[in-house]
N, C-alpha and C positions, 0 to 999 in steps of 0.2 A: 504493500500500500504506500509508496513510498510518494511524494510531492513533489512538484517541484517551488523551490524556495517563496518566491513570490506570492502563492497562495498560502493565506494566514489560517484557513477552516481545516488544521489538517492535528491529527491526535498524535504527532511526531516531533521531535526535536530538528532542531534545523538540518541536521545530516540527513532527514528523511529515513533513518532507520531504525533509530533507537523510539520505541514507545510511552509516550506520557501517561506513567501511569494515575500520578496525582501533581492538584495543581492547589499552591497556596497563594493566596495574593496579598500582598500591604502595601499602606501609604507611610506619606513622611509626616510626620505630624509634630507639635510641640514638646513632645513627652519623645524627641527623636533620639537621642543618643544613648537611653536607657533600653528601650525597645532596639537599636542597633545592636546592641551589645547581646542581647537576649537572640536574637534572629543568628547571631555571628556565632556562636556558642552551638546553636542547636545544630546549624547547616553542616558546620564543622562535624560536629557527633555524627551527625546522619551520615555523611560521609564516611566515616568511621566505619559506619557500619556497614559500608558497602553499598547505597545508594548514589545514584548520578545526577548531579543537578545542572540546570538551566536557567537564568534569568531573561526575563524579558524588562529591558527597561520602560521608568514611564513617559519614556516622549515616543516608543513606541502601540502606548495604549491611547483611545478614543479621547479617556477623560485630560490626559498626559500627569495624572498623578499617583496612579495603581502602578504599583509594581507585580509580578508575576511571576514564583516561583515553579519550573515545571522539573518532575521527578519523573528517573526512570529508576525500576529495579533489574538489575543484571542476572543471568541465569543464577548464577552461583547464591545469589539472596535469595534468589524465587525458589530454590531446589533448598539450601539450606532450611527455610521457615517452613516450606510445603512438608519438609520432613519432621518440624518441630510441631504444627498443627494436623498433622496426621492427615494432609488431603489427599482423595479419594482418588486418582487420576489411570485412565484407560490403560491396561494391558495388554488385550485382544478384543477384538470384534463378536459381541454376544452373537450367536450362534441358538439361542432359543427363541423359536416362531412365534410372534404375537398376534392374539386376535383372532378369532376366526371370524368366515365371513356370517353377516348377519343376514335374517329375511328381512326381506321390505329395505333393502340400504339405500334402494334410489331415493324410498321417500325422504329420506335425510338429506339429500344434495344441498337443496337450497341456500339447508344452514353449514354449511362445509366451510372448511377456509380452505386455500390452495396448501400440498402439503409443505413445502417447503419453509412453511411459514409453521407449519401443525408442529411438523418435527425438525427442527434446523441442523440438526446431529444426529450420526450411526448410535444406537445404544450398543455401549460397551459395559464387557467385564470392569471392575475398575478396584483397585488397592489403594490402602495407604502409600504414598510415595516415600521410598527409602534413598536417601542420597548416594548408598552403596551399591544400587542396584540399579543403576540409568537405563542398561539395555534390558533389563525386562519390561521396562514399560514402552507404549507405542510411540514412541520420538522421533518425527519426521524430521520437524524446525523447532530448536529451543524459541525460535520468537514467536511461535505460538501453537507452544506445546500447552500451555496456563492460558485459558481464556482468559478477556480483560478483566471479569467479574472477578476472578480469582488472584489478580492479580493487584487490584484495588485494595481488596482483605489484606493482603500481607503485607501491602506499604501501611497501611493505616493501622497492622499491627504494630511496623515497628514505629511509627509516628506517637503511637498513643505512649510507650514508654521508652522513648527515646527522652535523655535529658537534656536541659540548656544552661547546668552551673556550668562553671569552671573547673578544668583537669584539676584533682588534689583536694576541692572543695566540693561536700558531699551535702547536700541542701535538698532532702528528699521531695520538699514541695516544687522543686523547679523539674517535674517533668511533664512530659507529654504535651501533644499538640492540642490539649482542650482547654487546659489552663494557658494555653500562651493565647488561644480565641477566646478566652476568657478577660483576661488583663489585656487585649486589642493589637497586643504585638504582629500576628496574624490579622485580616479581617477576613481571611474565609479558607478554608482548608475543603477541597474535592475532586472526585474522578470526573475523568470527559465523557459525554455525551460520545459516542460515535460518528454523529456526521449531525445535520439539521431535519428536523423531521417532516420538513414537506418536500426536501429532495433527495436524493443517494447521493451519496458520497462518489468524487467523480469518478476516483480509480473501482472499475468494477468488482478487483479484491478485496473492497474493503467492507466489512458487517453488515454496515445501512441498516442493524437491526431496530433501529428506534424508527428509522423512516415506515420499515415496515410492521412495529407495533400501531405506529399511526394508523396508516393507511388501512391494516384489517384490524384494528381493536379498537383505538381510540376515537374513532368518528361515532357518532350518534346514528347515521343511516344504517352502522353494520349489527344495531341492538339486536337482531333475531341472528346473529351468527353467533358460532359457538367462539370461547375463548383461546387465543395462542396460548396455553397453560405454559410450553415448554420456553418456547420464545422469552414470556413473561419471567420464570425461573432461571432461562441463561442469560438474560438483559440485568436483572434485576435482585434475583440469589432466590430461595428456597422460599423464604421469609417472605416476603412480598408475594411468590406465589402463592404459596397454600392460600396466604388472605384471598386472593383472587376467586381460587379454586372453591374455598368454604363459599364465600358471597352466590357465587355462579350457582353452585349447588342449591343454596340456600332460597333463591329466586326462583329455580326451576322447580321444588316440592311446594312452593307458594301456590304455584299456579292450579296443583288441585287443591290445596286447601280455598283459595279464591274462588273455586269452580264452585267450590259444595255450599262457600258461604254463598254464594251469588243465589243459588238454589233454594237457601233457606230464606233469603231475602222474598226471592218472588213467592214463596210460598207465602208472606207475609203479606205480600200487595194485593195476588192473587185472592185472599181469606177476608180482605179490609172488610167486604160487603156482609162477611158475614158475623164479626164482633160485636154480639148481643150486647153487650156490656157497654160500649161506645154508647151504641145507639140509645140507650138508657139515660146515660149520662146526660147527652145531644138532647134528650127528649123535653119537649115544652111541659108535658104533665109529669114530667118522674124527678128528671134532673131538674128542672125550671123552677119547684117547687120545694126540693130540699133545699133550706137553711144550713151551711156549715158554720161552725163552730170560730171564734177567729186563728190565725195562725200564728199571730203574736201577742204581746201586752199591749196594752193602750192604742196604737198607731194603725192593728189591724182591724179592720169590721167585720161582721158577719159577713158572707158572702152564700152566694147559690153554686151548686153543683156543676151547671149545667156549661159553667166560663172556663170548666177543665173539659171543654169539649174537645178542642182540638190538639191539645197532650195529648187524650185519653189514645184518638185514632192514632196517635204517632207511636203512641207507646204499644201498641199491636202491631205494627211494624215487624218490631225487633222484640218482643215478648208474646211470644207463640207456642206452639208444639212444634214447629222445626225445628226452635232455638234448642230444648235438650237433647234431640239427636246431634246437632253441631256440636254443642257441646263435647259429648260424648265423643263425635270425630277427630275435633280438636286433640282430645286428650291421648288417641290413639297416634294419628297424624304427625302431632312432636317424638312419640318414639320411634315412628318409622322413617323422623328427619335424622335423627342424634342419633340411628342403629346402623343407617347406610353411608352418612358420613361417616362412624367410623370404619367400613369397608371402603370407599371412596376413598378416606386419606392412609388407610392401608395401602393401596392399589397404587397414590400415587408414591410413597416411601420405599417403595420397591421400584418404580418406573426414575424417581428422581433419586435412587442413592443411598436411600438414610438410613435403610435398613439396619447395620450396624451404626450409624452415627450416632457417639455420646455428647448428651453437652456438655462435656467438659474440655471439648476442642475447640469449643467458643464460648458457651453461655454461663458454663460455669467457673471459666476463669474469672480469677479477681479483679475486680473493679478497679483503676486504678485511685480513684476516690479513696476507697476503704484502705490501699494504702499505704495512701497519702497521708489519710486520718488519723488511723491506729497506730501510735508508735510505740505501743507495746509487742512483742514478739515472746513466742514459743515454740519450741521444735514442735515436728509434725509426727505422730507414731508412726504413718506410715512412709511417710519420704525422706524420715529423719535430717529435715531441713526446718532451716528456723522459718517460720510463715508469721506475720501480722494475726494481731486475734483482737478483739473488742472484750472488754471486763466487765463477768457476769455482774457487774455491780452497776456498772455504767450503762449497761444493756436493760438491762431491767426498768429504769431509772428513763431511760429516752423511750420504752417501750408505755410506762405508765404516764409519761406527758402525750405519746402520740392519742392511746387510748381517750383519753380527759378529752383531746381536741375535737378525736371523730365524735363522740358523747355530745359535747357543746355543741359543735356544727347540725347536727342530727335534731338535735333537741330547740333548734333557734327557728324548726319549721312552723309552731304550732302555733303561730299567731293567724295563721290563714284561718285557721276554723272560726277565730272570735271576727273576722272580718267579716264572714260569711253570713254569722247573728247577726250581726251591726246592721248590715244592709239590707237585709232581708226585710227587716221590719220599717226601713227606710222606702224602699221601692213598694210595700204592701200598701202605704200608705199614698203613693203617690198615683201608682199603677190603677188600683182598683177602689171601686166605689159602688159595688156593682148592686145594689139596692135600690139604688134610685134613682144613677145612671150608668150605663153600662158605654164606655166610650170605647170606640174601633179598637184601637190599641190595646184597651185591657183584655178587648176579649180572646186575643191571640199571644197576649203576652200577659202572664199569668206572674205574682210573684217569685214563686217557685223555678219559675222558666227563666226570668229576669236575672235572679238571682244566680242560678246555675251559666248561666249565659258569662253574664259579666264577671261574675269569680271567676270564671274558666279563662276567660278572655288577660284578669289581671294576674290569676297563678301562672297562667303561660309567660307573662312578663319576669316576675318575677324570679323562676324559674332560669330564666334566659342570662339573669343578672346574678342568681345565686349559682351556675355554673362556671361564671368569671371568679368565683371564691373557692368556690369546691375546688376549682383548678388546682388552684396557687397553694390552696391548706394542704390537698392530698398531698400534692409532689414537694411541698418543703416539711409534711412528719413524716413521707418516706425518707426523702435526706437527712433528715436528724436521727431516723435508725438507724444510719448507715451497714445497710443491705452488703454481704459480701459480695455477691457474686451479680451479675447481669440480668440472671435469670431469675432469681430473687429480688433483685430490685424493682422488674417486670409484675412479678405474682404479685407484691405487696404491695404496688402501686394501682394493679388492677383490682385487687378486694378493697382497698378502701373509697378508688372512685365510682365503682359500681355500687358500693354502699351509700353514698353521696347521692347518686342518680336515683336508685333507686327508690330514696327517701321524697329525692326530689321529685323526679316523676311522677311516681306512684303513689303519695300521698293523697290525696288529694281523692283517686278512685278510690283508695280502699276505704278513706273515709263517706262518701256516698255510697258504696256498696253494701258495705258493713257498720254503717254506725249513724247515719240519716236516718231518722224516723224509728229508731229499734227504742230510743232511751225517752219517748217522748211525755209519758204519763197520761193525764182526760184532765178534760175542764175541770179546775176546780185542786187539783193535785199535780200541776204539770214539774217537770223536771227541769234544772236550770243546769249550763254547763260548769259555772264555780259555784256552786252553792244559791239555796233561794235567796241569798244577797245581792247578787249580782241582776242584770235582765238580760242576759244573755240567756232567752229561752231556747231550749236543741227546737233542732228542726223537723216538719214533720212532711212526709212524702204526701204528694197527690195523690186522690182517689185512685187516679191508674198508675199508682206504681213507683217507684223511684229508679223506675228501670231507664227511664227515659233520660232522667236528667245524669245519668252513668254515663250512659250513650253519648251526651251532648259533650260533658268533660272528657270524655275518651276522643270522640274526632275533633274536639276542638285543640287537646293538647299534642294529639300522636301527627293531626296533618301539618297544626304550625308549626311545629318542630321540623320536619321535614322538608317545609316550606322553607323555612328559614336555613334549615343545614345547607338547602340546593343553592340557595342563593348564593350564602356565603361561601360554598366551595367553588361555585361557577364564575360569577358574578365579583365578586369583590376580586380575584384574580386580575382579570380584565382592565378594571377602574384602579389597580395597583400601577398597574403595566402602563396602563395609558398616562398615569400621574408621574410615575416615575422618566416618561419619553425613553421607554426597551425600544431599542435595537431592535426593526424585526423585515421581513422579508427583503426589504427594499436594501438595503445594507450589502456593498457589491461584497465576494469572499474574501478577494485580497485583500479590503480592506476591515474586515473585522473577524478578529482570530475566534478560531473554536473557543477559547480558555475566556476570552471575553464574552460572547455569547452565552455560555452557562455560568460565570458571575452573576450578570444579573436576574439568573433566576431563583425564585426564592429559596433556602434552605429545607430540605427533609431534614427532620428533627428524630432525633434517637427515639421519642414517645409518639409521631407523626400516625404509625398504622395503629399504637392505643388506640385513638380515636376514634379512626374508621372503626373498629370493633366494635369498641362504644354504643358509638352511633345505630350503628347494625341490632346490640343485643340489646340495647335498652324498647327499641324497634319488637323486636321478637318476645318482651316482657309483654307488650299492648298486646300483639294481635295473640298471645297465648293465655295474661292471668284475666283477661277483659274480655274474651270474645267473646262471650255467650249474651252479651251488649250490645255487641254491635258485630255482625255476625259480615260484613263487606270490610272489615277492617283488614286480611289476608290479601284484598284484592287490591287496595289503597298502597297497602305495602309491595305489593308486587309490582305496582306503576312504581312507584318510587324508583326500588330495586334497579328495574332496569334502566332507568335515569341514571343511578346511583353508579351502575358500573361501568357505565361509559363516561361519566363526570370525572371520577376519579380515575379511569384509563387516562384521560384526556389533562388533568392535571398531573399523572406521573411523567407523561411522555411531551409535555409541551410547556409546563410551569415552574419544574421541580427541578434543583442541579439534581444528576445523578444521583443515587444514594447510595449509602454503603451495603453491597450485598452481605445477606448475612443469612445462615443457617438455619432451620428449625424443620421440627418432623413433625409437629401437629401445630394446633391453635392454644397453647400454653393452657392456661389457666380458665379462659374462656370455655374451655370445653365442660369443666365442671360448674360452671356459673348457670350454663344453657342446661344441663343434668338438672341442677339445684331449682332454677326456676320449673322446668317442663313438670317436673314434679310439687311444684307450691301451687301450679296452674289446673293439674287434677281437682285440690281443697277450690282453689278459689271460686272456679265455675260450677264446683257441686255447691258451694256455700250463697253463690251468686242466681243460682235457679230455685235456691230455696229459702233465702230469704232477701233477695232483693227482688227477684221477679214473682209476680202475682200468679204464676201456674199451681204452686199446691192448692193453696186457699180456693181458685177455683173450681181444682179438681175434685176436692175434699165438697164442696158443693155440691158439685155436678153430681157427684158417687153416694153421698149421703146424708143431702139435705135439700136437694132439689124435688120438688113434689111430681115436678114434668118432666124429671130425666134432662132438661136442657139450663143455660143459663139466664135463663129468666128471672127477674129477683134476684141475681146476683150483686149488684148494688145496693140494695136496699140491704139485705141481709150482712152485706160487709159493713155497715155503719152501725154504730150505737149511737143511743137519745142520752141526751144532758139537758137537765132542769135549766134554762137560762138563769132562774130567780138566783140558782146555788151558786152560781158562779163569781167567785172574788171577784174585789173591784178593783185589785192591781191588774185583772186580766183582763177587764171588760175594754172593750173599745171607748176615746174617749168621748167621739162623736155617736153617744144612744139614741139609735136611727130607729130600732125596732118600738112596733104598737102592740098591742094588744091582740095581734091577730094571730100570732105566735107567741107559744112558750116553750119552747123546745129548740135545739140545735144539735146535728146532729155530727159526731168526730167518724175517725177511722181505726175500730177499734171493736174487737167480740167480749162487751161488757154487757152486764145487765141493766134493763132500763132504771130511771127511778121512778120510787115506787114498791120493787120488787124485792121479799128480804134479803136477798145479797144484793141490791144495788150498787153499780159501778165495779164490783168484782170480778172477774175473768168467765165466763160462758164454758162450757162446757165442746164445743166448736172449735174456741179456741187452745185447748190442751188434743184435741182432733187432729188439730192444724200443725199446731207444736212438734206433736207426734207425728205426724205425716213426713215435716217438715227434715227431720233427725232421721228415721229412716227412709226419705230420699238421700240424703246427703251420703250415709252409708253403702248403702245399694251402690248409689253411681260411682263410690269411690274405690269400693271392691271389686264395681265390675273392670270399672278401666285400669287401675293398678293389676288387676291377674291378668287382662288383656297385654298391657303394655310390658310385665315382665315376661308372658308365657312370647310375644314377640321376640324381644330385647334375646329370650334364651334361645328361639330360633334360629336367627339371624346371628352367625360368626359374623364377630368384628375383622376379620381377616380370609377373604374369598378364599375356597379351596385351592384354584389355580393359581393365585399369587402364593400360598403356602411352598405348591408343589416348585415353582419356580426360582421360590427362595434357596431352598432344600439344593435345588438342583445349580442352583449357580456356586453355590458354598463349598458344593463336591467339586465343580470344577474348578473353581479358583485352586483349591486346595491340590487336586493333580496337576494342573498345569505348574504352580510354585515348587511344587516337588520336583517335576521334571525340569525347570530350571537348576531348582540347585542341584541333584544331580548332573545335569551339564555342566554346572561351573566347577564341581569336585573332581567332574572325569577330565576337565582344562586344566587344573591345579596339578590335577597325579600326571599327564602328557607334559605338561612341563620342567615340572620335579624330576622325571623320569630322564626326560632331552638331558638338563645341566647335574645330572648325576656321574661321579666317577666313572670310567672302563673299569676299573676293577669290580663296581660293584653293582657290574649289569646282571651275572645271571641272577640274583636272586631278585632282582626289581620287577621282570614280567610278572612272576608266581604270586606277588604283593599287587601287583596293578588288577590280575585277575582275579584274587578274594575279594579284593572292596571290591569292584566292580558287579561281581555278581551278588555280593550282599547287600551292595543300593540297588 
């Protein structure tokens, strides 16, 4: 791939031969001579160590104030570290057939990509690379025996703990290349891009793999193609695929759970005409006629039935008899996601390598942080070397401040519920008057609706604004643990921020789900949320249900979120780029070098794909502990989805410099997070169809208290009467609108009338109901937990044919390495044998031919 001089877009050193592996850049600034000294120190070391550098001066860059370090590593580095990180690098050409052919494959075409792009590389056998053994491995050209990805690793190995004290002076905080981009001496440390991604690179040998991640992945017209997985994996390292590979997966099992919710939707529109219960409500002589009861102290009035008309129809919708078979699906659905992804990322740990890979050739190496940090040391039992350790004393001590913090952070949510009182009786008051007149707007906008509206609308704000904290707290008490290893700093940064989300997200449902309308007491004895001191009265659900207003906080928090994520990852890119005046097509090649082109684009961040995961699992919390609410919530996420993974294709391969490839054989920690949730989503939707949705009550009706076998009187039967005379006067409205023509008002609740000698005590219906209530909850939770584990035990995590495959490449590696070193023993004894004395030949055949025959 070699250039010629004049053109500046090329990933070579000026000889046109030696390869850029990595590129640092700095300015000169007032803080010059200290930061010289530091830069003078480090290049020097690097040096040292056997890297090759390169400057580019600044009257040769755009701004004429960047300076431009480019780095190559020499075979002899690349072979020495590849042997110190144990990489995996080809031997022989795999020889075992993949795939057989499938029925129906034409119907696939459409979504195909060309192969070249599918599989960019022969699959080979492949070893740890032994610096002592060069000719067993397949070595055309050391210049590019080491992919670039692999080559990146080992410079930014030895970058991370390379020093920049001075010979003789030992100052263990002056290493590595993060703290010098730390303290500004650097202002940017990274690998090159391969060529520009809307054209090839002009010499036809060179990769243009980013040209062609663009061209078939990161456009938004190629959403119904399948993904470059491998492409992905050898642009970008293991790490970055799997995410790709989970996401893609993850999209395509969407699409029937979207299928079935779409099904139970129309089943709900399809039914509208038949919801006795609506029409009750709707009705001029049934609903028009019941008085309820008020909803708050002083500020609310009496009101009629019949103004929860057009709730009631919406809350049929999504509160039906399809919703508990969804349900139900739901609950199966997540373990036939989390059973196949783990065969899927079986399949692909065997196709990409990792089979053997431990993380301790990357993840679990020490941080250099921890140390930097720890300057106490202990020998090691097993390496009997002195290693860095952190003091059980010290540890404990940072571990009970982080504790305290995630508690305080967690616990600073719960001022949303007293907002929620506040206003409720604020809007009841304002909204409705419906006694005397009933204006447009009340009738479609109920308090209850208002209220769920606009909290929804201010907790999504808030939300948005406590994620900017949650940030900053998780990742500076995970740095104050100080986490040894990479992968540890990973896991513990990932359980406290999903603990953070989850608080933050999910509050809010669980509280309408599980805690709306359950504590609310009857005229006369109602329940206050701090004590009867306070007027913060709980809230109580509408006739039809509190299913609706679930719904309403479920699509209003799960779409803004997603609105907002698209934005910000699509959009804010863009208006960066165009503020900042990037450098972009128009910019001829010779005048603007590759090393400058990927400056200005923005940093990938060592916690960058956290995120996306984030984003993703806190995604898959809605449409699994919520669904049985909103039962199109699958299909919402699946538009997303595929937005989602061409946004983010399209920001790795067009916004991002390069990143560091890096290793992994699963989704870390994530994977038990989705475990832990798919299983809290069993409880929550059995706990959600039985007591936030109105289906037992009215089945417990329909089954044994309906005189006509249908829902008829089902309204009437679910309200109890309250003496208006009894009613305290902290509770009564302040405006006393009612006459004489009424004395009664009626709540939502199976009490006794008054009057009756257990007046206002619990009905008999209702312990019925109770009871119904607890063994549905049961029932559905047994049935789908044996369903989901009698699957989970069907289904090997590990397809039989990757097993056989495995098995079978282990036998070969192992004879082929045998009959290598035999080769090299029977080279060793021919040679020994040649510069041996004449005296002391005849006895050397008789010796040549026992070892011989006993290897």
């Amino acid at each position: 791939c070699q250039h010629l001089h004049s053109n500046k877009d090329t990933v070579f050193f000026r000889d046109g031969v030696r390869r850029i592996d990595f590129v640092l850049s700095y300015v000169d600034d007032k803080d010059g001579e200290k930061k010289q000294e530091r830069r003078r120190e480090f290049e020097a070391n690097l040096e040292k160590a056997g890297l090759e550098l390169e400057t580019e001066d600044k009257s040769d860059s755009k701004d004429q104030k960047t300076y431009f370090l480019k780095i190559h590593a020499p075979w002899d580095v690349l072979a020495t570290y590849a042997d110190v990180l144990k990489i995996k690098v080809p031997f022989k050409e795999s020889d075992i057939p993949h795939g057989q052919d499938v029925p129906l494959e034409w119907l696939s075409h459409p979504f195909r990509l060309p192969d070249h792009v599918m599989h960019p590389q022969p699959d080979y056998f492949t070893y740890p690379f032994d610096k002592t053994k060069t000719d067993f491995f397949l070595i055309s050209d050391k210049d590019t025996f080491f992919p670039p990805s692999t080559r990146n690793r080992i410079v930014f190995y030895i970058l991370a703990r390379c020093p920049y004290y001075k010979e003789g002076r030992k100052d263990r905080g002056k290493t590595g290349i993060k703290r010098l981009l730390s303290n500004g001496t650097y202002t940017a440390a990274f690998p090159l891009h391969d060529c520009r991604y809307w054209k090839k690179a002009r010499n036809a040998e060179c990769e243009s793999e980013r040209y062609n991640l663009y061209e078939h992945w990161a456009r938004f017209l190629c959403f119904y193609k399948e993904q470059p997985l491998n492409l992905i994996r050898k642009y970008y390292g293991e790490k970055i695929g799997i995410y790709f590979a989970w996401l893609g997966f993850y999209t395509e099992m969407l699409f029937f759970a979207a299928v079935m919710g779409l099904i139970c939707f129309t089943y709900g529109v399809l039914s509208y005409d038949d919801n006795i219960s609506s029409q009750e409500i709707c009705h001029p002589k049934i609903g028009g006629r019941i008085v309820m009861c008020p909803l708050c102290d002083k500020k609310c009035p009496f009101w009629k039935l019949n103004s929860t008309c057009l709730s009631s129809w919406q809350s049929h919708l999504f509160d039906n008899e399809g919703t508990v078979f969804f349900a139900i699906f739901m609950g199966i659905w997540v373990t036939l996601f989390l059973e196949f992804w783990k065969r899927r990322q079986a399949r692909l740990e065997y196709e990409w390598d990792l089979v053997d890979f431990e993380e301790e050739q990357q993840q679990l190496q020490i941080r250099p942080e921890f140390e930097i940090r720890c300057t106490n040391r202990r020998l090691n039992k097993i390496t009997k070397e002195m290693e860095p350790y952190l003091p059980v004393t010290s540890k404990c001590a940072r571990f009970c401040l982080s504790a305290a913090t995630v508690i305080f952070w967690v616990a600073g949510y719960s001022p949303y519920l007293s907002y929620r009182l506040a206003v409720y009786a604020a809007f009841a008051s304002i909204i409705k008057d419906p006694m005397r007149k009933i204006q447009l707007v009340g009738r479609f906008i109920t308090p209850q609706l208002a209220t769920s509206v606009t909290a929804s609308c201010i907790n999504f704000v808030i939300i948005m604004i406590l994620n900017f904290f949650y940030e900053r707290v998780a990742i500076w008490i995970t740095d104050l643990e100080i986490p040894k290893t990479h992968l540890e700093y990973e896991n513990r940064l990932t359980m406290k921020m999903f603990l953070f989300q989850f608080v933050n997200y999910y509050s809010s449902c669980f509280y309408v789900a599980f805690f709306k309308g359950k504590f609310v007491g009857y005229p006369g004895d109602y329940s206050y949320m701090f004590g009867n001191w306070s007027n913060l009265r709980n809230e109580e659900c509408d006739p039809g249900g509190c299913l609706i207003e679930l719904t309403t906080q479920l699509v209003i928090v799960m779409t803004g979120k997603q609105l907002c994520g698209n934005i910000q990852e699509a959009l804010l890119p863009l208006i960066r780029n165009w503020w900042s005046g990037r450098r972009g097509r128009h910019n001829p090649e010779n005048h603007y070098s590759r090393w400058e082109q990927d400056h200005v684009l923005q940093n990938f961040s060592q916690l960058g794909l956290f995120y996306e995961y984030l984003e993703m699992v806190v995604q898959f919390g809605f449409i699994t502990l919520f669904v049985a609410s909103f039962p199109l919530a699958p299909l919402l996420a699946l538009f997303n989805n595929i937005l989602e993974i061409r946004v983010d294709a399209w920001k790795f391969t067009t916004q991002f410099k390069r990143p560091m490839a890096s290793k992994a054989r699963n989704i870390g920690a994530w994977q038990e997070i989705l475990n832990a949730v798919a299983i809290l989503s069993v409880v929550t939707n059995a706990f959600i169809m039985a007591f936030t949705s109105d289906m037992i009550p009215r089945m417990v009706y329909l089954y044994a208290y309906s005189k006509e076998s249908s829902m008829r009187g089902y309204v009437n039967n679910s309200l109890s009467i309250y003496d208006i005379s009894q009613i305290p006067e902290r509770n009564m409205p302040e405006d006393n609108w009612f006459d004489n023509a009424t004395s009664t008002c009626r709540y939502r609740d199976y009490r006794y009338p008054p009057g009756h000698q257990r007046e206002y005590t619990h009905t008999m219906q209702f312990w019925h109901i109770l009871a119904a209530k607890m063994a549905f909850i049961i029932i559905m939770e047994h049935v789908v937990f044996v369903v989901k584990f009698f699957v989970a035990w069907m289904i090997p995590d590990v397809p039989s044919d990757v097993k056989a495959r495995i098995k079978r490449e282990r036998y070969l590696i192992q004879e082929y390495l045998h009959n290598y070193e035999v080769e090299q023993l029977k080279l060793q004894l021919s040679a020994s044998f040649i510069t041996e004395p004449q005296s002391e030949m005849t006895l050397t055949p008789d010796k040549h031919e026992v070892l011989s025959e006993c290897l």
